[in-house]
N, CA, C, O and CB atoms as a CASP TS submission, in Angstrom:
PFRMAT TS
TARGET T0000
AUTHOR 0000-0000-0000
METHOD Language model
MODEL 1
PARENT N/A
ATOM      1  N   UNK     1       0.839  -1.171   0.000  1.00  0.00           N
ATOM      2  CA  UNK     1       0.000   0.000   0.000  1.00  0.00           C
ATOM      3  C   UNK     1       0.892   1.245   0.000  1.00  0.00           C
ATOM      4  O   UNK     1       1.765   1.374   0.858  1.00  0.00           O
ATOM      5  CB  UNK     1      -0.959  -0.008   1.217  1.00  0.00           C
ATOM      6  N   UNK     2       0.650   2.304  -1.101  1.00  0.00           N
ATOM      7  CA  UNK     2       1.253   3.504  -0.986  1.00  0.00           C
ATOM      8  C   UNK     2       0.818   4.716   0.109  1.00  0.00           C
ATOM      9  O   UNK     2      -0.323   5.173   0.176  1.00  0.00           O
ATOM     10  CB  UNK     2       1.145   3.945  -2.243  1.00  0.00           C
ATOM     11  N   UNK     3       1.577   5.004   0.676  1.00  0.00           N
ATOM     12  CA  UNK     3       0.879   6.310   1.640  1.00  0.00           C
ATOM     13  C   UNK     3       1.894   7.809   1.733  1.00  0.00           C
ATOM     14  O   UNK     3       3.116   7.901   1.622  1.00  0.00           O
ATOM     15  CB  UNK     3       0.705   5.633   3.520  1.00  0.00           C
ATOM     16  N   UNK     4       1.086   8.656   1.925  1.00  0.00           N
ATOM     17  CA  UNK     4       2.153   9.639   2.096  1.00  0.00           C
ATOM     18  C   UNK     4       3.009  10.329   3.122  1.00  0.00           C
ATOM     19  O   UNK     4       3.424  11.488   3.147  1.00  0.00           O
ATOM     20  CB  UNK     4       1.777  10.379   1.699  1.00  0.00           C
ATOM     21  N   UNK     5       3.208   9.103   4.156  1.00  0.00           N
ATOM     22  CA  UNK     5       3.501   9.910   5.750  1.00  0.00           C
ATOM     23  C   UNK     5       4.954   9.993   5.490  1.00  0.00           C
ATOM     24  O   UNK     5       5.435  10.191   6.606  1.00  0.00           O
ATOM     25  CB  UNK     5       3.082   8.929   7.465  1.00  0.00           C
ATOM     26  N   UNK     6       5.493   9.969   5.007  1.00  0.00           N
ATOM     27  CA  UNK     6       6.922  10.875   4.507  1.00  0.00           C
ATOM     28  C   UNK     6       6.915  12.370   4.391  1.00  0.00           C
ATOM     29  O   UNK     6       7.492  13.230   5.057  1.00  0.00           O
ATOM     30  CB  UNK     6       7.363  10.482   3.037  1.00  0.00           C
ATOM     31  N   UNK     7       6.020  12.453   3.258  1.00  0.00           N
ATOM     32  CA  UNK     7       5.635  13.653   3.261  1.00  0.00           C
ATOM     33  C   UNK     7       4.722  14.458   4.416  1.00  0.00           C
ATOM     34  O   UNK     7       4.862  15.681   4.414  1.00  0.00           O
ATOM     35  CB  UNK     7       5.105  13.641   2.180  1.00  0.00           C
ATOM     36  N   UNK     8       4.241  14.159   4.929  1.00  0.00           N
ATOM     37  CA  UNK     8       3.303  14.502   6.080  1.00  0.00           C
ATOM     38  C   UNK     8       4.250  14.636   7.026  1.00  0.00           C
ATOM     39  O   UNK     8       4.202  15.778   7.482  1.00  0.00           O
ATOM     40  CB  UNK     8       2.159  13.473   6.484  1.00  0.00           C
ATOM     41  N   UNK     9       5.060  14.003   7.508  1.00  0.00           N
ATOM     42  CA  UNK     9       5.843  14.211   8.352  1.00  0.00           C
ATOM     43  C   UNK     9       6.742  15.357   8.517  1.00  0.00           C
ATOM     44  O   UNK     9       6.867  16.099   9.492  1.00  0.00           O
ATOM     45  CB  UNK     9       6.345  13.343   8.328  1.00  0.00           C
ATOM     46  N   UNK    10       7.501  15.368   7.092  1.00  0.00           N
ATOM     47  CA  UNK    10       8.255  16.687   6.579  1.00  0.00           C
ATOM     48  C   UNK    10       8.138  17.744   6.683  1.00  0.00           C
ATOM     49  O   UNK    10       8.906  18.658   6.983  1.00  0.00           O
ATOM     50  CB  UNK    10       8.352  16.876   5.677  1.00  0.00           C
ATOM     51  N   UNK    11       6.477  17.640   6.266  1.00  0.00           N
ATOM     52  CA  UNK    11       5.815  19.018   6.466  1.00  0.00           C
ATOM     53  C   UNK    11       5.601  19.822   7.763  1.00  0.00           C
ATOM     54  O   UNK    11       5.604  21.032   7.989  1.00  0.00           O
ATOM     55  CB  UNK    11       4.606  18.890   6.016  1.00  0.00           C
ATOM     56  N   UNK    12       5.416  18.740   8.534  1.00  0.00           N
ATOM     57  CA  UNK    12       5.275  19.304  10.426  1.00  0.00           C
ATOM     58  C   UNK    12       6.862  19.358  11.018  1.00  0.00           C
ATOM     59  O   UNK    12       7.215  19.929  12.050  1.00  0.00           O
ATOM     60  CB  UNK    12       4.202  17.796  11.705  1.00  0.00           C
ATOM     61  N   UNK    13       7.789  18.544   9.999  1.00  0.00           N
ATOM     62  CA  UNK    13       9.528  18.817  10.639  1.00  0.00           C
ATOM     63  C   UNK    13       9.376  17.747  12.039  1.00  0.00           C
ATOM     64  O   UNK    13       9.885  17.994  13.132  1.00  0.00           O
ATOM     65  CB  UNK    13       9.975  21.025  11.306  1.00  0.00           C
ATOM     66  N   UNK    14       8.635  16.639  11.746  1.00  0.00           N
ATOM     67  CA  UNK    14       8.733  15.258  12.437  1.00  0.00           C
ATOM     68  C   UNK    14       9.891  13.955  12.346  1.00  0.00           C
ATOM     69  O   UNK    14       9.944  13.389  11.254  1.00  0.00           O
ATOM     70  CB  UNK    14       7.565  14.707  12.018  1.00  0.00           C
ATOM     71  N   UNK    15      10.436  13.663  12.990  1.00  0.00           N
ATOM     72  CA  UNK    15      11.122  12.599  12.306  1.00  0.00           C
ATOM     73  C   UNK    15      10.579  11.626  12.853  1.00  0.00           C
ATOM     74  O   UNK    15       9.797  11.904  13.762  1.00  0.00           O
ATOM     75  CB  UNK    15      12.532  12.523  12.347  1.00  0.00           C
ATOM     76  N   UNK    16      10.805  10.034  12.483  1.00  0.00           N
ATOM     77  CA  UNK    16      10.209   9.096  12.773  1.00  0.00           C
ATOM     78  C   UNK    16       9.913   8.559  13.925  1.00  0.00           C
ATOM     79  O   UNK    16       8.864   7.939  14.097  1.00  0.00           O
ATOM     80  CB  UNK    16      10.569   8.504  12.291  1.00  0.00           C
ATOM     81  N   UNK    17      10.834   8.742  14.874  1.00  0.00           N
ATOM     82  CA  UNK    17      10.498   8.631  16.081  1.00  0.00           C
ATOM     83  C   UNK    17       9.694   9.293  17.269  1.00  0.00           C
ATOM     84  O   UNK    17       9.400   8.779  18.348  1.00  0.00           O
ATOM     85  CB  UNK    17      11.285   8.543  16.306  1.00  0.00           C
ATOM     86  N   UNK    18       9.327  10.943  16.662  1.00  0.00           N
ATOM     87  CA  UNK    18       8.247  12.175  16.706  1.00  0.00           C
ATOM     88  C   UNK    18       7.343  11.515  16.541  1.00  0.00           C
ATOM     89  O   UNK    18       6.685  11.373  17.572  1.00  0.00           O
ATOM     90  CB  UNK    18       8.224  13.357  15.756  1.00  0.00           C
ATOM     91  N   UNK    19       6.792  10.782  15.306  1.00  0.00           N
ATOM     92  CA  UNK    19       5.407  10.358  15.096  1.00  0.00           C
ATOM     93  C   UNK    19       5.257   8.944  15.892  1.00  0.00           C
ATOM     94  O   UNK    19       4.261   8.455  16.424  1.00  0.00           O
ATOM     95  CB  UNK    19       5.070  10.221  13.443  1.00  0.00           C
ATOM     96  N   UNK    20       6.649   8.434  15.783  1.00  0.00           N
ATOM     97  CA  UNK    20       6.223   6.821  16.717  1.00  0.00           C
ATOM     98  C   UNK    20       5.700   6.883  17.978  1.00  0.00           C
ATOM     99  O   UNK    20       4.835   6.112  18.394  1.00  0.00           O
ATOM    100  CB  UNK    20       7.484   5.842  17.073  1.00  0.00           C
ATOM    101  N   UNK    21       6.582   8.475  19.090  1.00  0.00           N
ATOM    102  CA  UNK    21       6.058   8.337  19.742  1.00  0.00           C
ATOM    103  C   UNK    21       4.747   8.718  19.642  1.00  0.00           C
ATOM    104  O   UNK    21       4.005   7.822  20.044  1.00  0.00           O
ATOM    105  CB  UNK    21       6.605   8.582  20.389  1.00  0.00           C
ATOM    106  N   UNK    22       4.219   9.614  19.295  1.00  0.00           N
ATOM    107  CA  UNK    22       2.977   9.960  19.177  1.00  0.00           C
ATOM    108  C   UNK    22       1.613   9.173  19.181  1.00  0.00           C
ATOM    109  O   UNK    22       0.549   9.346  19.776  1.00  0.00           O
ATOM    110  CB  UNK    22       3.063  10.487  18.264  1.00  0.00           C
ATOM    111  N   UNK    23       2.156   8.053  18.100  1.00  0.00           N
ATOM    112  CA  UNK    23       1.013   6.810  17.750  1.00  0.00           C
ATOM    113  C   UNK    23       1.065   6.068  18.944  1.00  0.00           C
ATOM    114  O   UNK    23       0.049   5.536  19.391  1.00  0.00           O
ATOM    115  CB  UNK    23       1.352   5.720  16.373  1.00  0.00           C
ATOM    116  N   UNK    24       2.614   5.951  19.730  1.00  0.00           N
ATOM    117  CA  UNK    24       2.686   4.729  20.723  1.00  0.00           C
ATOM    118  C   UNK    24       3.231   3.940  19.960  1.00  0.00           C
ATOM    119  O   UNK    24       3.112   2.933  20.658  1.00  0.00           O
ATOM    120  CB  UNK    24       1.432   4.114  21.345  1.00  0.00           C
ATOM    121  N   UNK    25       3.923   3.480  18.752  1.00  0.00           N
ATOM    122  CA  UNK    25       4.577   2.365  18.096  1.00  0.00           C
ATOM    123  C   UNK    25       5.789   2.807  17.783  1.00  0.00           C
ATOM    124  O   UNK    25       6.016   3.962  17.420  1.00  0.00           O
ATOM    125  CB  UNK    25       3.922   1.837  16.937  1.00  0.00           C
ATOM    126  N   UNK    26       6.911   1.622  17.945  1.00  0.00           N
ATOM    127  CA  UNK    26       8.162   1.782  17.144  1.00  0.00           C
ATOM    128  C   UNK    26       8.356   2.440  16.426  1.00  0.00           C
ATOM    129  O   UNK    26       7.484   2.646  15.582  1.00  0.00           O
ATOM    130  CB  UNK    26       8.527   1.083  16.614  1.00  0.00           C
ATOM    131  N   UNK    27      10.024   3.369  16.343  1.00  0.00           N
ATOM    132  CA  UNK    27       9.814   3.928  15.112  1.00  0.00           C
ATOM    133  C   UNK    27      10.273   3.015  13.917  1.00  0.00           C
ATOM    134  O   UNK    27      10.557   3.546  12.843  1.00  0.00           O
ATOM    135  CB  UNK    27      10.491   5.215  15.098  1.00  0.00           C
ATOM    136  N   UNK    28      10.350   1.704  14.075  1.00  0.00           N
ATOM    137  CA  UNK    28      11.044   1.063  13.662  1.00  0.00           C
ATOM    138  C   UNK    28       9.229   0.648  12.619  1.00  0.00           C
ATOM    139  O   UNK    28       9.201   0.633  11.388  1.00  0.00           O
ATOM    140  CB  UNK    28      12.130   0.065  14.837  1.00  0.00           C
ATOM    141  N   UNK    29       8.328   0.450  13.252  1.00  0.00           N
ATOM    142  CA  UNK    29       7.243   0.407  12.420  1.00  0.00           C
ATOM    143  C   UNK    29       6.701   1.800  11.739  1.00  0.00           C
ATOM    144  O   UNK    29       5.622   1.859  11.148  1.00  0.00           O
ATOM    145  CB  UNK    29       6.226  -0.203  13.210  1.00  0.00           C
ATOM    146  N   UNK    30       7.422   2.703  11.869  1.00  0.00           N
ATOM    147  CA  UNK    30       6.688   3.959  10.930  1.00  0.00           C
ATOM    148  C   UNK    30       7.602   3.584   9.779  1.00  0.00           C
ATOM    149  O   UNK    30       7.066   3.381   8.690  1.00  0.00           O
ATOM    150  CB  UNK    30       6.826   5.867  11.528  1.00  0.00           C
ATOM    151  N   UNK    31       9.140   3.448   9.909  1.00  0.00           N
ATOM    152  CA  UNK    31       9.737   3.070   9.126  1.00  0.00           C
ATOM    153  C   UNK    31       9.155   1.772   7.927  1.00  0.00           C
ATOM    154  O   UNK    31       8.951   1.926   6.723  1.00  0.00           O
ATOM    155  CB  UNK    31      10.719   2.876   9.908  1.00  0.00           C
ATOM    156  N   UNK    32       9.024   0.753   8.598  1.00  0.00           N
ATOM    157  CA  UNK    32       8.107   0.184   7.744  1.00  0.00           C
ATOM    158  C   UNK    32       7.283   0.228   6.725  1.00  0.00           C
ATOM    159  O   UNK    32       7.415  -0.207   5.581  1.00  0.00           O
ATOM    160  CB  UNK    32       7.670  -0.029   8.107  1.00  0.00           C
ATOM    161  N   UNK    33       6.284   0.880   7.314  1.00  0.00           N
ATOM    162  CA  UNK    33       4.954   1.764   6.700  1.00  0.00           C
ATOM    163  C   UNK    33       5.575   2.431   6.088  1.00  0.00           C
ATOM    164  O   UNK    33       5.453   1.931   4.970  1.00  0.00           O
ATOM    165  CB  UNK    33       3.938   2.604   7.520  1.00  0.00           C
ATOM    166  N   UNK    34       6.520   3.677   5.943  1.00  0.00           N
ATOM    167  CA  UNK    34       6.893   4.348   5.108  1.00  0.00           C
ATOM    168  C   UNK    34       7.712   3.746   3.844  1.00  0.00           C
ATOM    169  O   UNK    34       7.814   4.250   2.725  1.00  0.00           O
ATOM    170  CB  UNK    34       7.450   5.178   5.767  1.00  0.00           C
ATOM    171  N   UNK    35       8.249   2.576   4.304  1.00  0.00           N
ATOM    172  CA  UNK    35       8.727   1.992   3.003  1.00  0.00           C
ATOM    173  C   UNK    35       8.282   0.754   2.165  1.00  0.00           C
ATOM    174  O   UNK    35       8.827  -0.001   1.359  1.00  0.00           O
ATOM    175  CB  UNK    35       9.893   1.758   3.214  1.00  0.00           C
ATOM    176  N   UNK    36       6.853   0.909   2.809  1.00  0.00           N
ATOM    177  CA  UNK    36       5.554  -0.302   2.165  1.00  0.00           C
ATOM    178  C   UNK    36       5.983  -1.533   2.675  1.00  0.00           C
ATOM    179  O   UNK    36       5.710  -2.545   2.029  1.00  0.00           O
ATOM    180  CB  UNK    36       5.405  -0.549   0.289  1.00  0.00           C
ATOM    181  N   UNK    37       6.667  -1.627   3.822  1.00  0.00           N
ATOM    182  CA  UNK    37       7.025  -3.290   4.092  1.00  0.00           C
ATOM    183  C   UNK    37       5.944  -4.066   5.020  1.00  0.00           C
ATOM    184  O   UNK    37       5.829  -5.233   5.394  1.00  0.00           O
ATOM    185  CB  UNK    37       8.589  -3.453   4.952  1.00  0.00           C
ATOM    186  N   UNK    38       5.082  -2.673   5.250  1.00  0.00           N
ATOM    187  CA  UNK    38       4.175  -3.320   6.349  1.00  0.00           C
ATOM    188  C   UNK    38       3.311  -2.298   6.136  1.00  0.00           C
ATOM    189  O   UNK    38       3.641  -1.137   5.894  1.00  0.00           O
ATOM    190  CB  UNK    38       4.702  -3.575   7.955  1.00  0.00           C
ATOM    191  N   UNK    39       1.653  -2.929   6.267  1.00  0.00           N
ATOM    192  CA  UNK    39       0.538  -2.249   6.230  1.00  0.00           C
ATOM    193  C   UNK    39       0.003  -2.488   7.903  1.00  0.00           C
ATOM    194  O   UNK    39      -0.013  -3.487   8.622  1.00  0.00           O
ATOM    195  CB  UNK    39      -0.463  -2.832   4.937  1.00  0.00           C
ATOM    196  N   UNK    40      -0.507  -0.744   8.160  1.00  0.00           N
ATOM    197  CA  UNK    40      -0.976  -0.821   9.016  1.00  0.00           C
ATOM    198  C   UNK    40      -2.202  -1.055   9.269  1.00  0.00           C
ATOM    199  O   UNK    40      -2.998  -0.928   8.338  1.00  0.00           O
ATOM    200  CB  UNK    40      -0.685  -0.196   9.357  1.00  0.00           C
ATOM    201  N   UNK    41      -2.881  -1.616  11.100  1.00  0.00           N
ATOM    202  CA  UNK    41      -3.962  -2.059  10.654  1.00  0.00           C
ATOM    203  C   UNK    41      -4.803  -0.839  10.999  1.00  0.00           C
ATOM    204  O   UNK    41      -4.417   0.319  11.156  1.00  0.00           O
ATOM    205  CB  UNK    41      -4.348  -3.406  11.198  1.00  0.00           C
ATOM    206  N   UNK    42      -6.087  -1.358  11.088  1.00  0.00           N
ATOM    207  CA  UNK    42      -7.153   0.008  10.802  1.00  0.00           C
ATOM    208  C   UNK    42      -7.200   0.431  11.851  1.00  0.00           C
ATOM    209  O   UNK    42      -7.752   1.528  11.772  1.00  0.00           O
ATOM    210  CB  UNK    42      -8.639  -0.104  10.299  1.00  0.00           C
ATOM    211  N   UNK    43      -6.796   0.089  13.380  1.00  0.00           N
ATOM    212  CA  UNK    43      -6.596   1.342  14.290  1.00  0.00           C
ATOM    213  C   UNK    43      -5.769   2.035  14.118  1.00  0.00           C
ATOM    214  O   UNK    43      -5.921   3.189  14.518  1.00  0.00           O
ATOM    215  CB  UNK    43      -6.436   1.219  15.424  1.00  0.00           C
ATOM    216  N   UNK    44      -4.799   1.747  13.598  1.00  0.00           N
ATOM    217  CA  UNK    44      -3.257   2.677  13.259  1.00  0.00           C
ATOM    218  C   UNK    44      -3.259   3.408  12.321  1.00  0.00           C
ATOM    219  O   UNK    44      -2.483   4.362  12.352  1.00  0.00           O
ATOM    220  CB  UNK    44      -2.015   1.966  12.916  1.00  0.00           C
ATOM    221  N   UNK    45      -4.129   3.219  11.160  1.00  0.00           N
ATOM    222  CA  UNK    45      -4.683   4.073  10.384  1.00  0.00           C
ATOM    223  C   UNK    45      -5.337   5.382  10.899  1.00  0.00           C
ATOM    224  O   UNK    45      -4.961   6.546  10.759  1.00  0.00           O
ATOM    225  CB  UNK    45      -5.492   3.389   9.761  1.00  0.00           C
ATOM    226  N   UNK    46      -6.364   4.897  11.501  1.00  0.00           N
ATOM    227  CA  UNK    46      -7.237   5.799  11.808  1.00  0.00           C
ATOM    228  C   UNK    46      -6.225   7.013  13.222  1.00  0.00           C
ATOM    229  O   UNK    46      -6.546   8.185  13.419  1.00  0.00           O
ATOM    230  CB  UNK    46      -8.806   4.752  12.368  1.00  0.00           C
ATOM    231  N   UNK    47      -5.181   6.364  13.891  1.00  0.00           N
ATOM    232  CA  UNK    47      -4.408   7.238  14.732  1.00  0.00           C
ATOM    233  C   UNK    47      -3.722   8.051  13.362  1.00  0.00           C
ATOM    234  O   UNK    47      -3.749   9.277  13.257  1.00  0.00           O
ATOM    235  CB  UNK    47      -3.244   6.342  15.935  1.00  0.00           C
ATOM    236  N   UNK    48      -3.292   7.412  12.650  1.00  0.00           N
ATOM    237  CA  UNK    48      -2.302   8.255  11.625  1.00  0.00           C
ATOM    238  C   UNK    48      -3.652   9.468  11.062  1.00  0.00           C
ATOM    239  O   UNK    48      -3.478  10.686  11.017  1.00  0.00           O
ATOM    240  CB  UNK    48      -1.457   6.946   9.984  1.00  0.00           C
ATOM    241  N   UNK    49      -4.661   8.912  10.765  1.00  0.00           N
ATOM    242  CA  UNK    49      -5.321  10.251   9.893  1.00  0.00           C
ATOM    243  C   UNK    49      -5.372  11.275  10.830  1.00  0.00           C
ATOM    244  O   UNK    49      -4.966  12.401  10.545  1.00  0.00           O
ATOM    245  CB  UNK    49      -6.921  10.071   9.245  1.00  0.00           C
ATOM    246  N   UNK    50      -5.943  10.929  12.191  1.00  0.00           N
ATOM    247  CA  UNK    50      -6.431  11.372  13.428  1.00  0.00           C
ATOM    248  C   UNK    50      -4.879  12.472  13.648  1.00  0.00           C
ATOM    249  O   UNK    50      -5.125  13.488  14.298  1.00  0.00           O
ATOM    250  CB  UNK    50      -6.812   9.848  14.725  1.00  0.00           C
ATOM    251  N   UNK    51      -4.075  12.395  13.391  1.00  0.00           N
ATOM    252  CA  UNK    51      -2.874  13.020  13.882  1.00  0.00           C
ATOM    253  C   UNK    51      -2.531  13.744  13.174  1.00  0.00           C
ATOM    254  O   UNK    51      -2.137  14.803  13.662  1.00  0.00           O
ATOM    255  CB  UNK    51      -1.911  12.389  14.160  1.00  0.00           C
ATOM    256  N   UNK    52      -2.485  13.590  11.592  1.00  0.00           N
ATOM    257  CA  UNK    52      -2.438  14.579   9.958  1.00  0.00           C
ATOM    258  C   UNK    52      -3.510  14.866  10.064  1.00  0.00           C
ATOM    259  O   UNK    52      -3.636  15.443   8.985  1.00  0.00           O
ATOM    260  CB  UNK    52      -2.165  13.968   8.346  1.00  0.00           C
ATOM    261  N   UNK    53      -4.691  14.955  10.637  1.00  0.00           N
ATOM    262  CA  UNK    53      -5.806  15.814  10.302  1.00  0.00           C
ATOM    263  C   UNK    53      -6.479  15.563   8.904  1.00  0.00           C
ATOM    264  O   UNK    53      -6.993  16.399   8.160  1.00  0.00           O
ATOM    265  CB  UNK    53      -5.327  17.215  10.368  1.00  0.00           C
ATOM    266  N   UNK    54      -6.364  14.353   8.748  1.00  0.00           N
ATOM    267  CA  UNK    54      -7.060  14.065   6.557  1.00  0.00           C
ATOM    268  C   UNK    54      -7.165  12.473   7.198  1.00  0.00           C
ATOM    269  O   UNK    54      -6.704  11.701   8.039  1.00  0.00           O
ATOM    270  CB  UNK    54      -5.259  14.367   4.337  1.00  0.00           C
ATOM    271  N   UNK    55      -8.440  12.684   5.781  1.00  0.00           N
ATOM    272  CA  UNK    55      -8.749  11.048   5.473  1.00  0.00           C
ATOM    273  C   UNK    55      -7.857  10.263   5.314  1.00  0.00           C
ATOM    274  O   UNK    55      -6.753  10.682   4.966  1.00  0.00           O
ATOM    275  CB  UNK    55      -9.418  10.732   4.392  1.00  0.00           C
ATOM    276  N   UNK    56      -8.142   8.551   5.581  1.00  0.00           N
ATOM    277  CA  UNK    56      -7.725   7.263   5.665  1.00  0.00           C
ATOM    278  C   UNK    56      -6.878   7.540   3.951  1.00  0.00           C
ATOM    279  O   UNK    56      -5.693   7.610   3.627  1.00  0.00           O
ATOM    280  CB  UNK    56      -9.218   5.923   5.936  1.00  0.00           C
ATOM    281  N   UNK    57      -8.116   7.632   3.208  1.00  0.00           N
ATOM    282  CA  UNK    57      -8.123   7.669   2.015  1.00  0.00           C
ATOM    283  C   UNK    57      -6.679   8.806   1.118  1.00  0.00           C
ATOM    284  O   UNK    57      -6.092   8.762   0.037  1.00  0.00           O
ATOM    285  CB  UNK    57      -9.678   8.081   1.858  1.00  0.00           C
ATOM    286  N   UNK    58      -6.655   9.633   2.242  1.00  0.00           N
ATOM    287  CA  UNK    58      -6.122  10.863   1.560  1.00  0.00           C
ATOM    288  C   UNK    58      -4.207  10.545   2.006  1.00  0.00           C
ATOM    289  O   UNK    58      -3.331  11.351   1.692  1.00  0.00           O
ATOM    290  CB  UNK    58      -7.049  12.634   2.403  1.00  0.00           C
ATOM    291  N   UNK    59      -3.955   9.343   2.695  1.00  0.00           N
ATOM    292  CA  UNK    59      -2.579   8.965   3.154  1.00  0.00           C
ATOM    293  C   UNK    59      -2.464   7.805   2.288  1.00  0.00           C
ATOM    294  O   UNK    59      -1.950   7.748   1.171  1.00  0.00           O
ATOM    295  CB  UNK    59      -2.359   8.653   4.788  1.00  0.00           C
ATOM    296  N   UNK    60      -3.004   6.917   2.946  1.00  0.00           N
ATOM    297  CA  UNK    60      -2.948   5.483   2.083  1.00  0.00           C
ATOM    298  C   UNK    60      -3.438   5.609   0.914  1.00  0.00           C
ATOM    299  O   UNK    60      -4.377   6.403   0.876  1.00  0.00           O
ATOM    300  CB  UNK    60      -3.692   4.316   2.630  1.00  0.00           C
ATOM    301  N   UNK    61      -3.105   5.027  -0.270  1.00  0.00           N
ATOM    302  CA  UNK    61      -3.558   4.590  -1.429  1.00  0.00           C
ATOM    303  C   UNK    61      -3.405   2.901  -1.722  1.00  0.00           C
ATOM    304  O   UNK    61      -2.484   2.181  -1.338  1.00  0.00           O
ATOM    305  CB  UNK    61      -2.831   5.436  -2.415  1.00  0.00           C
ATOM    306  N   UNK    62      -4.625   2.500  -2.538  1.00  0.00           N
ATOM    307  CA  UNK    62      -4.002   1.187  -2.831  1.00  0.00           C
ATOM    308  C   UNK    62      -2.750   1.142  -3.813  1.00  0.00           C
ATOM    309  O   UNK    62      -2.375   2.169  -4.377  1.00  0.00           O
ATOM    310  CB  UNK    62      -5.067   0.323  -3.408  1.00  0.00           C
ATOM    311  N   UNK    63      -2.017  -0.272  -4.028  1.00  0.00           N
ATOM    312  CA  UNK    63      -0.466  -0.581  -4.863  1.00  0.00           C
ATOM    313  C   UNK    63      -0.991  -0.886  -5.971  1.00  0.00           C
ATOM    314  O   UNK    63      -1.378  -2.054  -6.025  1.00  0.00           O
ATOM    315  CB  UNK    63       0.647  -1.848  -4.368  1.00  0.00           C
ATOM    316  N   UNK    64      -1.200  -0.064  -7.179  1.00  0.00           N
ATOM    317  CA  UNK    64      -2.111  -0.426  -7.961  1.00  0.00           C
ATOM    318  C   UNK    64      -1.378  -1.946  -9.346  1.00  0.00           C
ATOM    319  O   UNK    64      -1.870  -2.647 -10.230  1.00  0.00           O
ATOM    320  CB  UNK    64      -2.625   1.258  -8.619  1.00  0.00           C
ATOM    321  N   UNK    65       0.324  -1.685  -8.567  1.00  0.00           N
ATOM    322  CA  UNK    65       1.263  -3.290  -9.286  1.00  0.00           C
ATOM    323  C   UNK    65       0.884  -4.919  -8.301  1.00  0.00           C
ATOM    324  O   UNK    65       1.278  -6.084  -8.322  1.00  0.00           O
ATOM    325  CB  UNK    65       3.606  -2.941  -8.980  1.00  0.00           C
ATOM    326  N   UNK    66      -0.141  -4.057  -7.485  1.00  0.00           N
ATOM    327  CA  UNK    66      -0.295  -5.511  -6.398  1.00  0.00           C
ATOM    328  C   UNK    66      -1.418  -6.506  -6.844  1.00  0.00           C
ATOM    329  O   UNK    66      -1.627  -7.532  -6.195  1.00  0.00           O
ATOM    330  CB  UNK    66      -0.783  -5.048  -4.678  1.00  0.00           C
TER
END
């Protein structure tokens, strides 16, 4: 799954461990997520929109080579 919390992050001047703590998860799993090795599940979603302020929809995209 493609998402844009790279960019989202950048924009607030977060680094990965800023948002890990934030969610409560590793930054070792934002890392993840940011490099599509792992999809998060739908509570972690919904903390990630909940925290960027935008839709599920408007971070994640589906992998449209998947």
């Amino acid at each position: 799954m493609k998402n844009r919390i790279k960019v989202l992050r950048a924009e607030r001047d977060w680094s990965q461990a800023d948002l890990a703590d934030r969610l409560g998860v590793s930054r070792q799993t934002i890392n993840a997520i940011e490099t599509e090795k792992y999809d998060p599940s739908l509570p972690l979603a919904f903390k990630i929109a909940d925290i960027f302020q935008q839709r599920i929809e408007d971070i994640f995209m589906p992998d449209q080579n998947a």
